[in-house]
C-alpha positions as CSV (number, residue, x, y, z in Angstrom):
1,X,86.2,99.3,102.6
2,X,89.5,100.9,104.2
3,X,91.7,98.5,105.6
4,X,94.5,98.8,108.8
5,X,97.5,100.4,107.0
6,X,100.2,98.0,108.6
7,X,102.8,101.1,108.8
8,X,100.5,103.5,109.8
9,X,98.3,101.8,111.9
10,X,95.3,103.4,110.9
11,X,92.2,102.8,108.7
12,X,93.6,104.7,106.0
13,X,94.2,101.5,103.1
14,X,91.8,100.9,100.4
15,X,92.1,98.5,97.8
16,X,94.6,99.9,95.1
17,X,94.4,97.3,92.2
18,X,93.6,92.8,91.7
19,X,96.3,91.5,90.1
20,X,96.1,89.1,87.1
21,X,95.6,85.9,88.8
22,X,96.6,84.4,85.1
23,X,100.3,86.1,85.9
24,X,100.8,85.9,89.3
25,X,99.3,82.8,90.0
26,X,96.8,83.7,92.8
27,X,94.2,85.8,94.1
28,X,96.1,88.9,95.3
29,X,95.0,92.5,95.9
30,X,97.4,95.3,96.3
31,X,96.2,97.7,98.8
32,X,97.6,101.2,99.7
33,X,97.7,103.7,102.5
34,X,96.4,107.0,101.5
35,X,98.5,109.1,103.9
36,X,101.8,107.3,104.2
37,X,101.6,105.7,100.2
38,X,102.8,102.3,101.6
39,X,101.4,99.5,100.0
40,X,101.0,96.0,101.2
41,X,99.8,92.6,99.7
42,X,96.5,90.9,101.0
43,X,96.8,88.1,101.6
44,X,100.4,88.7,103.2
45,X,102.9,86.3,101.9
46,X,103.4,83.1,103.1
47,X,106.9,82.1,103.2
48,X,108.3,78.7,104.9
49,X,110.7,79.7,107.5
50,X,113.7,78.4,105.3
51,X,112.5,79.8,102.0
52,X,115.6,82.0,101.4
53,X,118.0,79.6,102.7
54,X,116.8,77.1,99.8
55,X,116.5,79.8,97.4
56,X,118.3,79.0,94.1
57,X,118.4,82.0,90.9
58,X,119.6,81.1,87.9
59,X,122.8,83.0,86.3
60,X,123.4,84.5,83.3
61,X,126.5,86.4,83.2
62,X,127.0,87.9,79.8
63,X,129.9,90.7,78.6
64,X,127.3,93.2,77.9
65,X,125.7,92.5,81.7
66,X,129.1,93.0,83.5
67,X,130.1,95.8,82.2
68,X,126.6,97.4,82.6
69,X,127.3,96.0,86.9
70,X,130.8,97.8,86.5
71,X,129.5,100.9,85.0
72,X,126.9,100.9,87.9
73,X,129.6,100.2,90.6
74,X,132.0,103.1,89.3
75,X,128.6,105.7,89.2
76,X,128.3,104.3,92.8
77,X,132.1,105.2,93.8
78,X,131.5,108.6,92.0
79,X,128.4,109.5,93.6
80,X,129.8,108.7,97.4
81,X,132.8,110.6,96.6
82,X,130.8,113.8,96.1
83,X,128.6,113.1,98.8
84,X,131.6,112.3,101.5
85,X,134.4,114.4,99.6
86,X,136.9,110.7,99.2
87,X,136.6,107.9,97.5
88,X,135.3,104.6,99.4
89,X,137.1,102.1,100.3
90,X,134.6,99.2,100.9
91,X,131.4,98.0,100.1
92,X,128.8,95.1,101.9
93,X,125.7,94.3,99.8
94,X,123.2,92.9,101.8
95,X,121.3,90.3,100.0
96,X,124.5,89.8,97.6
97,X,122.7,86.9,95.3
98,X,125.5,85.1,93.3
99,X,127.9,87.6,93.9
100,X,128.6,89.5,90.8
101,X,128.2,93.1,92.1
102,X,130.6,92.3,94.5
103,X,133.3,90.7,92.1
104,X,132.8,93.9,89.8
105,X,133.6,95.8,92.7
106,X,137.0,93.5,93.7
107,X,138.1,94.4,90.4
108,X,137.8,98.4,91.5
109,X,140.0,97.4,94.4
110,X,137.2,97.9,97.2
111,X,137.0,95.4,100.0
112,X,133.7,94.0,100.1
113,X,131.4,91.5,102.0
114,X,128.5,89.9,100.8
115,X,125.3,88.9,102.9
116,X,123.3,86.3,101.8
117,X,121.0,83.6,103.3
118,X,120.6,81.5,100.3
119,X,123.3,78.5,100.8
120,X,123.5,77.9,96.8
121,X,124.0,81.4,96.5
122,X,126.4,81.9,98.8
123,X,128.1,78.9,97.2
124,X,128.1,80.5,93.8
125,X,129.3,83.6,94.9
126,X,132.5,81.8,97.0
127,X,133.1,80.2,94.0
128,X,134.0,83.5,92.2
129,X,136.5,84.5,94.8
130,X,133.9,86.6,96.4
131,X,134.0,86.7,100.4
132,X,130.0,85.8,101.6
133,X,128.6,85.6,104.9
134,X,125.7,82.8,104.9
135,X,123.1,84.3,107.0
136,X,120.7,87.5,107.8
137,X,121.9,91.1,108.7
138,X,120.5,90.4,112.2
139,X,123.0,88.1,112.3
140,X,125.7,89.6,111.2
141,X,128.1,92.0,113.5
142,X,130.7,94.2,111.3
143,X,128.8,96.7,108.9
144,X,130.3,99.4,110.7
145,X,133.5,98.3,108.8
146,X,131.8,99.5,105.5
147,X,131.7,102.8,103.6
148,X,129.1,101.8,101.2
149,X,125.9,99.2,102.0
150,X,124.2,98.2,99.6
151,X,120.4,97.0,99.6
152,X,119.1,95.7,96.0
153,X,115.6,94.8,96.4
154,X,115.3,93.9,100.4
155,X,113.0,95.7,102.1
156,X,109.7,94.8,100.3
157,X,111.2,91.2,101.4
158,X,111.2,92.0,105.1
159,X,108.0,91.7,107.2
160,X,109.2,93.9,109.3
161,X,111.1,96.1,107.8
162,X,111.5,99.4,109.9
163,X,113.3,96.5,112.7
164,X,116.2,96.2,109.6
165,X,116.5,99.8,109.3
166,X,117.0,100.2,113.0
167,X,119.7,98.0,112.9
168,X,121.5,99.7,109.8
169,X,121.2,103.1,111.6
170,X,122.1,101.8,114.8
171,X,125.7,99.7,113.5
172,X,126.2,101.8,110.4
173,X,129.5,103.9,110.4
174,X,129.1,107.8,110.6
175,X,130.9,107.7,107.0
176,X,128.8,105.3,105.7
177,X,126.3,105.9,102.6
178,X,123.5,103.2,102.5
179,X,122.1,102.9,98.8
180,X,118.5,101.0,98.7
181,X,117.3,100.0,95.0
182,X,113.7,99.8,95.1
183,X,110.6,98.9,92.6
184,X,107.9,101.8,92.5
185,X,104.9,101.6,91.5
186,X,104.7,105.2,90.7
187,X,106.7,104.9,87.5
188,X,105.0,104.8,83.9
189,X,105.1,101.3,83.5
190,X,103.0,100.0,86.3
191,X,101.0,102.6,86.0
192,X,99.7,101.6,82.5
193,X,100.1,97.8,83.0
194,X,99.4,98.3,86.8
195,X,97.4,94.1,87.9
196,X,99.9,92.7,85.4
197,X,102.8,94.2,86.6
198,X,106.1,92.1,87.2
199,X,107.3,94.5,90.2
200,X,104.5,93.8,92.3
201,X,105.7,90.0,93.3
202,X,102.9,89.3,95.5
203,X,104.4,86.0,96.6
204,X,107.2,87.4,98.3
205,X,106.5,90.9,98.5
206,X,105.1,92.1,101.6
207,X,105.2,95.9,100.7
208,X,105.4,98.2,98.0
209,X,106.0,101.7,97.6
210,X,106.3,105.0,95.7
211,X,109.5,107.2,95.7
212,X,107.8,109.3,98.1
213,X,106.6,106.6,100.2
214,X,109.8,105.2,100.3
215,X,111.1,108.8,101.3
216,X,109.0,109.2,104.2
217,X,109.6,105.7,105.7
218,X,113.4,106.3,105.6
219,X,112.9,109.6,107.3
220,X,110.7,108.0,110.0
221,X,114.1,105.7,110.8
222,X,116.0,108.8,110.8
223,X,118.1,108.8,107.7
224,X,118.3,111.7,105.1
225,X,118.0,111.0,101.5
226,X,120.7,112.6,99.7
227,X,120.3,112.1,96.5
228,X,117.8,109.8,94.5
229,X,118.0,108.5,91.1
230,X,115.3,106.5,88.7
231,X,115.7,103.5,86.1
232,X,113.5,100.6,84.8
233,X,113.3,97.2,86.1
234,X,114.5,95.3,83.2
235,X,112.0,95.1,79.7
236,X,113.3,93.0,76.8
237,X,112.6,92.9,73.5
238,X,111.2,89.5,71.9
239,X,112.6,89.1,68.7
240,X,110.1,87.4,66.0
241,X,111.9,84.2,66.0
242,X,111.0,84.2,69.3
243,X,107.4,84.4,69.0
244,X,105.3,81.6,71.4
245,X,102.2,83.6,70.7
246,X,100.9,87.5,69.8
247,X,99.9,88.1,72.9
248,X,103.1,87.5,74.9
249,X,104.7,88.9,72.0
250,X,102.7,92.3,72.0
251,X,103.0,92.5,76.1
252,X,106.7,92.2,76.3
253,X,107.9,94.5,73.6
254,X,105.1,96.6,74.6
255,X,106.7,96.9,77.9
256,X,109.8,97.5,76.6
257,X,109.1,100.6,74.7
258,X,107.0,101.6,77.8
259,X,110.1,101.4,79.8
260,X,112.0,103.7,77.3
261,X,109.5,106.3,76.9
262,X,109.6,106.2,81.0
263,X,113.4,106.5,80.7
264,X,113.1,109.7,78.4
265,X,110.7,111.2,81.4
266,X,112.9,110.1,84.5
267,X,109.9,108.2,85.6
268,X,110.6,104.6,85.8
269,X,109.8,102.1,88.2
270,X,112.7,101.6,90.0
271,X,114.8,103.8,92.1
272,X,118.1,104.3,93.8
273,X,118.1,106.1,97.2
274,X,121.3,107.4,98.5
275,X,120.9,107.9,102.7
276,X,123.3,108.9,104.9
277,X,122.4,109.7,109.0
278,X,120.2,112.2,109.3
279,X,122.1,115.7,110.8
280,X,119.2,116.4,113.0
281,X,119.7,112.8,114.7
């Protein structure tokens, strides 16, 4: 039976996949729109109105991770100089976690800002020398300021998320180059593992979507897509000494080579979206 596609507003959702209710906890069904390719989690979460304000990650900063988040910040500086001809001179990440993007990026000599409603978080990221604002975009007043604005893993966060693109297109600078990293469930992996996927985070993810889903919805809020790139979420591999049982065993390095043989065919299940104002605005 279709369902009302929450973006579209037509009957135009069916019932895409159950997911494991071993792995996720719960009795969730991922359905999607067949015209816009927006999916959306039934039931919707249910979030306490101070969830991400009490939200605490754990952090594991290693030599190998940093330099990977420097290596990602420097493809980031070369990619917005050949989109804007110069190089940037600042960066806000919206949803900045413990701040680690950010310090990599200090060490570049960019001036950046972090957003983030979590007050450990924010803490964490102080901590580290890194300047945070504790709140929500809406709340905050200066991201014309910024050349670069970054959103890792937001929107599918946001119940309504087409109000926070209004508001990046609306206060965004003309220079400015938005960057949105997204899970999609069009890549190899979820495709094969697709009710047991990781990506899908039905407790606190209110949409989903393919590249080209993602695509469209941006161009509904008038940006242009620039460029776009695609990765993998992250896959490990469990070494034997590791082993808890030969199931999990089997599932995650199973995964893992999944993720590589996506890698070798540039479809994985994440993607980086670099937007600027659309021209035709």
């Amino acid at each position: 039976m279709s369902k009302i596609c929450k973006f579209c507003l037509l009957k135009s959702a069916s019932e895409y996949c159950r997911l494991s209710p071993k792995i996720f906890g719960g009795q969730y069904t991922i359905y999607v729109c067949k015209i816009c390719g927006a999916g959306h989690t039934i039931p919707s979460p249910i979030l306490s109105e101070n969830h991400y304000e009490d939200d605490v990650r754990p952090e594991i900063i290693t030599e190998k991770y940093s330099l990977e988040v420097k290596n990602s910040i420097v493809q980031i500086i070369e990619r917005f100089a050949a989109i804007r001809g110069e190089a940037p001179t600042s960066l806000v990440d919206i949803g900045c976690g413990n701040g680690l993007i950010l310090l990599e990026a200090m060490k570049l000599g960019l001036k950046v800002k972090g957003i983030e409603p979590s007050k450990g978080m924010s803490r964490a990221a102080a901590q580290k020398g890194v300047p945070v604002f504790n709140g929500y975009l809406e709340e905050f007043d200066d991201l014309g300021s910024y050349d670069i604005i970054m959103l890792n893993s937001v929107i599918e966060h946001i119940e309504n998320p087409v109000d926070v693109l209004n508001k990046l297109h609306r206060c965004m600078s003309e220079k400015a180059v938005i960057i949105f990293q997204q899970a999609v469930y069009d890549g190899f992996v979820p495709k094969i593992i697709k009710k047991f996927w990781y990506g899908w985070s039905p407790s606190e993810h209110y949409w989903h979507f393919t590249a080209d889903a993602f695509i469209r919805l941006l161009t509904r809020a008038k940006f242009e897509v620039v460029t776009m790139n695609r990765s993998n979420l992250y896959y490990q591999f469990v070494p034997l000494e590791n082993l808890k049982s030969w199931k999990s065993f089997l599932f995650s390095n199973g995964c893992k080579l999944l993720s590589l043989s996506a890698a070798m065919f540039k479809n994985g299940d994440s993607a980086s979206f670099y937007v600027t104002k659309s021209l035709n605005n």
